[in-house]
C-alpha positions in Angstrom: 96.4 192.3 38.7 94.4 192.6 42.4 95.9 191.0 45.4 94.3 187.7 45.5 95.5 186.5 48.7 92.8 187.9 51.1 89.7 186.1 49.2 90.0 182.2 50.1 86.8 182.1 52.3 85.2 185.4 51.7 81.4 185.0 51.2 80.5 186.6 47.8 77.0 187.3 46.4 76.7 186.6 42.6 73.3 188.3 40.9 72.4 186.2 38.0 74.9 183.4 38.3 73.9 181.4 36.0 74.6 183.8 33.3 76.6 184.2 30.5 79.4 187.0 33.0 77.9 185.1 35.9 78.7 181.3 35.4 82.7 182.6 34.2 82.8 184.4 37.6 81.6 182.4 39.8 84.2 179.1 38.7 86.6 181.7 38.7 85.5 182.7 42.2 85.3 179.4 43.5 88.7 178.3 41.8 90.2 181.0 44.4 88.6 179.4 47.7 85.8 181.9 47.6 82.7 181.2 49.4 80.5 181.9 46.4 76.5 182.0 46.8 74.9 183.1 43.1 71.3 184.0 42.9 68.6 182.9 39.5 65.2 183.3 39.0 64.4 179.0 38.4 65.5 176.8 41.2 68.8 175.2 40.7 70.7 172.6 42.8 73.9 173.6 44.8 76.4 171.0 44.2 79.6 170.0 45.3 82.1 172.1 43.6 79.8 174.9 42.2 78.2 178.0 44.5 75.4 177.7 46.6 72.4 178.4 44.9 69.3 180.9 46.2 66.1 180.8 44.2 65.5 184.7 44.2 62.9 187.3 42.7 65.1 190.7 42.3 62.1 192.8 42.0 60.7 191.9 45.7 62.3 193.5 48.0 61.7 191.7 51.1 63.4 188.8 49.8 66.4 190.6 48.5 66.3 192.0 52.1 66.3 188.7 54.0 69.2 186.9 51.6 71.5 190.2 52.1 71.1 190.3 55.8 71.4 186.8 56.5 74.4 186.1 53.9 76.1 190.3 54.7 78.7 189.0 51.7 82.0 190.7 51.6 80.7 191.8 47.9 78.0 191.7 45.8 78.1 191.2 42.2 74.9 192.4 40.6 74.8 191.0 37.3 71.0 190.0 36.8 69.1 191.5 34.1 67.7 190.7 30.6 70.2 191.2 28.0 69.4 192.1 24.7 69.4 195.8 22.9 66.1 195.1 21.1 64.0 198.2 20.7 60.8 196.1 20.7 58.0 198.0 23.0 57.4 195.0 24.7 60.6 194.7 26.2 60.1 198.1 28.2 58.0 197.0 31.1 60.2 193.9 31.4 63.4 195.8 31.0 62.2 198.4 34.0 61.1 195.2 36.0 64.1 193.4 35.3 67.0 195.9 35.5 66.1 199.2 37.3 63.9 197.9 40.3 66.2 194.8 40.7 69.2 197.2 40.7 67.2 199.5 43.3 66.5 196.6 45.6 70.0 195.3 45.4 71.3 198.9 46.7 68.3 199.7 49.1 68.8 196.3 50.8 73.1 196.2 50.2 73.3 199.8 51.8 71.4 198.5 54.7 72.9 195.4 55.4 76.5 197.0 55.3 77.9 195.3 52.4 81.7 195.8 52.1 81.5 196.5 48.0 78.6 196.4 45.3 79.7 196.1 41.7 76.8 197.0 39.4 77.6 196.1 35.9 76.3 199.0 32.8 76.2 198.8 29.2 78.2 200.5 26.1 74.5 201.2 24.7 74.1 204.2 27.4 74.0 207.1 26.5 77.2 209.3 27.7 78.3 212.2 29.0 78.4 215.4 26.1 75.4 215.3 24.5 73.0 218.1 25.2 69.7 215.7 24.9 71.1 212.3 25.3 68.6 209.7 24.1 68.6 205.3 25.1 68.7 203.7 21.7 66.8 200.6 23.3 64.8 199.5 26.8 67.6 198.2 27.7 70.1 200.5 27.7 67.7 203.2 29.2 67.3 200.3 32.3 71.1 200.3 32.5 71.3 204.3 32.1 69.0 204.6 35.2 70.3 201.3 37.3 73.7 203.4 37.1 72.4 206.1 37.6 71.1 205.3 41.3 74.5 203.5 41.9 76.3 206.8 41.2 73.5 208.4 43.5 73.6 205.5 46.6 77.4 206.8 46.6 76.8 210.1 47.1 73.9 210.4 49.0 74.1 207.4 51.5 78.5 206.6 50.8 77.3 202.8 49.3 80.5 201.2 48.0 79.7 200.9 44.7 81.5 199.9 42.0 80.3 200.2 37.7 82.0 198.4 35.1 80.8 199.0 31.8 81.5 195.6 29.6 82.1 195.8 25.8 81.2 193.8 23.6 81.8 190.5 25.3 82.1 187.3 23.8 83.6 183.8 24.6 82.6 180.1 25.5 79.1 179.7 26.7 77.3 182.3 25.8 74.1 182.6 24.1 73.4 180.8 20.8 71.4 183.9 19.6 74.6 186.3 19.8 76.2 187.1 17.0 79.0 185.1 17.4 78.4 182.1 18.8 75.1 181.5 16.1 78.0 182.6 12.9 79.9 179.7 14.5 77.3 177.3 15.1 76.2 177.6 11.5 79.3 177.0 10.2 79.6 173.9 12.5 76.4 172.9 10.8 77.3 173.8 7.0 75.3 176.8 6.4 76.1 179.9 5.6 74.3 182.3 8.1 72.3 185.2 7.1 73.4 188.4 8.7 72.2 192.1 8.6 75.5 195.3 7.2 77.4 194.1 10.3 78.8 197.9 9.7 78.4 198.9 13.7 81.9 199.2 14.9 81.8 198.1 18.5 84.6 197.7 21.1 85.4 193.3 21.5 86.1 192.1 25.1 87.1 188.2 25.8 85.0 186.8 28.5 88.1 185.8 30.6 89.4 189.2 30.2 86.3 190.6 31.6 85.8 188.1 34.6 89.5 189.7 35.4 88.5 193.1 35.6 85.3 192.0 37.6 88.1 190.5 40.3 89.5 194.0 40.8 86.6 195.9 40.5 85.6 193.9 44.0 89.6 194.2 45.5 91.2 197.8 44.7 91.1 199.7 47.6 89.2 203.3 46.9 87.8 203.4 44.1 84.3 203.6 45.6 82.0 205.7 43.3 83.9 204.7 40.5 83.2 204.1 37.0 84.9 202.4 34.1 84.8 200.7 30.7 85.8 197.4 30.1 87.2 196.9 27.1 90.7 197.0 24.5 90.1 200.4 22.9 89.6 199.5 19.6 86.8 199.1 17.5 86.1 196.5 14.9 83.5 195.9 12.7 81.0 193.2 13.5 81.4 192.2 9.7 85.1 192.0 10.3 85.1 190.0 12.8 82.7 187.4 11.5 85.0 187.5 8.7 87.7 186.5 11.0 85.2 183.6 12.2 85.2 182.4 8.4 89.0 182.9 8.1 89.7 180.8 11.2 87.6 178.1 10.3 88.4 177.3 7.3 84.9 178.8 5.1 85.4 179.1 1.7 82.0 180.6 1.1 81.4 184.5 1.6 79.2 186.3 4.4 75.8 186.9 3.2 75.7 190.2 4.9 73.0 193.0 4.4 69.8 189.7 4.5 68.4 191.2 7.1 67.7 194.8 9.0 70.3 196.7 10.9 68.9 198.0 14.2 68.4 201.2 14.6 70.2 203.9 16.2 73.5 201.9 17.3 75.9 203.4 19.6 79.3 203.8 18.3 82.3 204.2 21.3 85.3 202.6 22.8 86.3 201.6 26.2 88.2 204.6 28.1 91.0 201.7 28.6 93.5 204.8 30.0 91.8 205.2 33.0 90.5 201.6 33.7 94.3 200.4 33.5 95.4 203.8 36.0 93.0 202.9 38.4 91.9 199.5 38.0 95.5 198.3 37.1 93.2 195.9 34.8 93.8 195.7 30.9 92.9 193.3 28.3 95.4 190.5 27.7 93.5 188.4 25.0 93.8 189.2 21.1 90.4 189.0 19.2 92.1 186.0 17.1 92.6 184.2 20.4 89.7 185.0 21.8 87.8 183.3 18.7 89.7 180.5 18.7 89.2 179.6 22.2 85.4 180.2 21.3 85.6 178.2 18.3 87.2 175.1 19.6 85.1 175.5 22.7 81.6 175.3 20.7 83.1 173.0 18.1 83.9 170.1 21.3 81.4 170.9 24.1 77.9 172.3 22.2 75.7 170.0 20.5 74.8 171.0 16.9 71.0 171.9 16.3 
């Protein structure tokens, strides 16, 4: 675990706060004494407790400008961006909008303003390193390919502090309903017996707390500038094992009707590099995947309104 001590009453920039990565981080941050401020595209009101909110469009860079220079926040934690690995051609203009020039204006207007640290989050759908021709399998991850891409660049060329942590499959309390786990629970909660594609694509599971954890150090090791590093446990699982583990847990006596709708095409298949996060990072995850989705459970069984 990072040294804690120093952040009571650093100013922080949050990207996207109000996300499903961002709203965890930021009551973490705050919980330390942080001075959080958390940027969203709707207006939102900053209340007592909670950071201090700036109405912001990510794609204009003037305003990204004047926020950065008149906050200069110790970090920044970009984490704005359409989620989603849809390969719908309508997503592609919004995906380029949304992640790559956001990203851009975030390190153009960071660099300038002299920001201690810029943590830029990427995505286990890039494409990695070894393949001759290496292909996005969706908008999205070709916006995350290139938004790291110039993070990796702004370090070499202009020595920006950046930071990239590439999140796993993340899951926990709070996130969307449409995710896979949260809408198996939900329909369970409501007595029906969801209707799911193979669920074959083995993918690496990450706990949302676990995550915000690695996020903290990602923003307090000392020189690791440049850096890059997957978030995650190491091991794969099924996503029809672990909604499996979902029936298991709460009790379903019914089967999974899997294979009722389409897979998605062209899913990548790979597992957090947890060696190197944990040497360098000295982050690894702590919570089991049966934990994990029985903190998620209870939490959407007590606080989410069935519907």
């Amino acid at each position: 675990m990072p040294n804690l001590d120093q952040w009571p009453g650093q100013r922080i920039l949050v990207t996207g706060g109000s996300g499903f990565l961002g709203s965890h981080l930021c009551r973490r941050l705050m919980n330390l004494g942080v001075e959080v401020h958390a940027t969203s595209r709707v207006a939102r009101i900053t209340e007592p407790g909670g950071p201090v909110w700036w109405k912001l469009d990510l794609t204009d860079i003037d305003s990204v400008r004047r926020l950065l220079t008149d906050l200069r926040p110790k970090v920044v934690y970009h984490l704005a961006g359409s989620a989603g690995a849809n390969p719908d051609l309508a997503l592609v203009l919004p995906t380029l909008e949304g992640l790559v020039v956001s990203a851009v204006n975030v390190l153009v207007a960071g660099t300038e303003a002299g920001c201690g640290r810029i943590v830029v989050t990427g995505s286990l759908t890039e494409p990695t390193g070894g393949v001759l021709a290496p292909v996005p399998s969706s908008p999205y991850a070709a916006g995350k390919w290139a938004s790291t891409a110039y993070a990796r660049m702004f370090h070499l060329l202009y020595r920006t502090p950046t930071v990239i942590l590439t999140p796993f499959m993340t899951f926990g309390p709070g996130q969307d309903r449409g995710k896979i786990i949260p809408s198996v629970i939900l329909s369970l909660l409501r007595r029906e017996s969801p209707k799911l594609s193979s669920c074959l694509w083995a993918v690496d599971w990450v706990f949302i707390d676990d995550l915000v954890e690695a996020f903290l150090a990602a923003a307090n090791v000392p020189q690791i500038e440049g850096g890059c590093f997957d978030v995650g446990t190491g091991t794969n699982r099924t996503v029809r094992s672990v909604v499996e583990r979902i029936f298991l847990l709460m009790g379903e006596p019914a089967q999974p009707q899997f294979g009722m709708l389409p897979d998605r095409p062209a899913e990548p298949v790979r597992s957090a590099d947890t060696m190197r996060t944990h040497e360098l990072l000295k982050w690894r995850a702590q919570i089991s995947l049966d934990e994990g989705l029985r903190r998620t459970i209870a939490w959407y069984t007590t606080h989410t309104a069935i519907g």
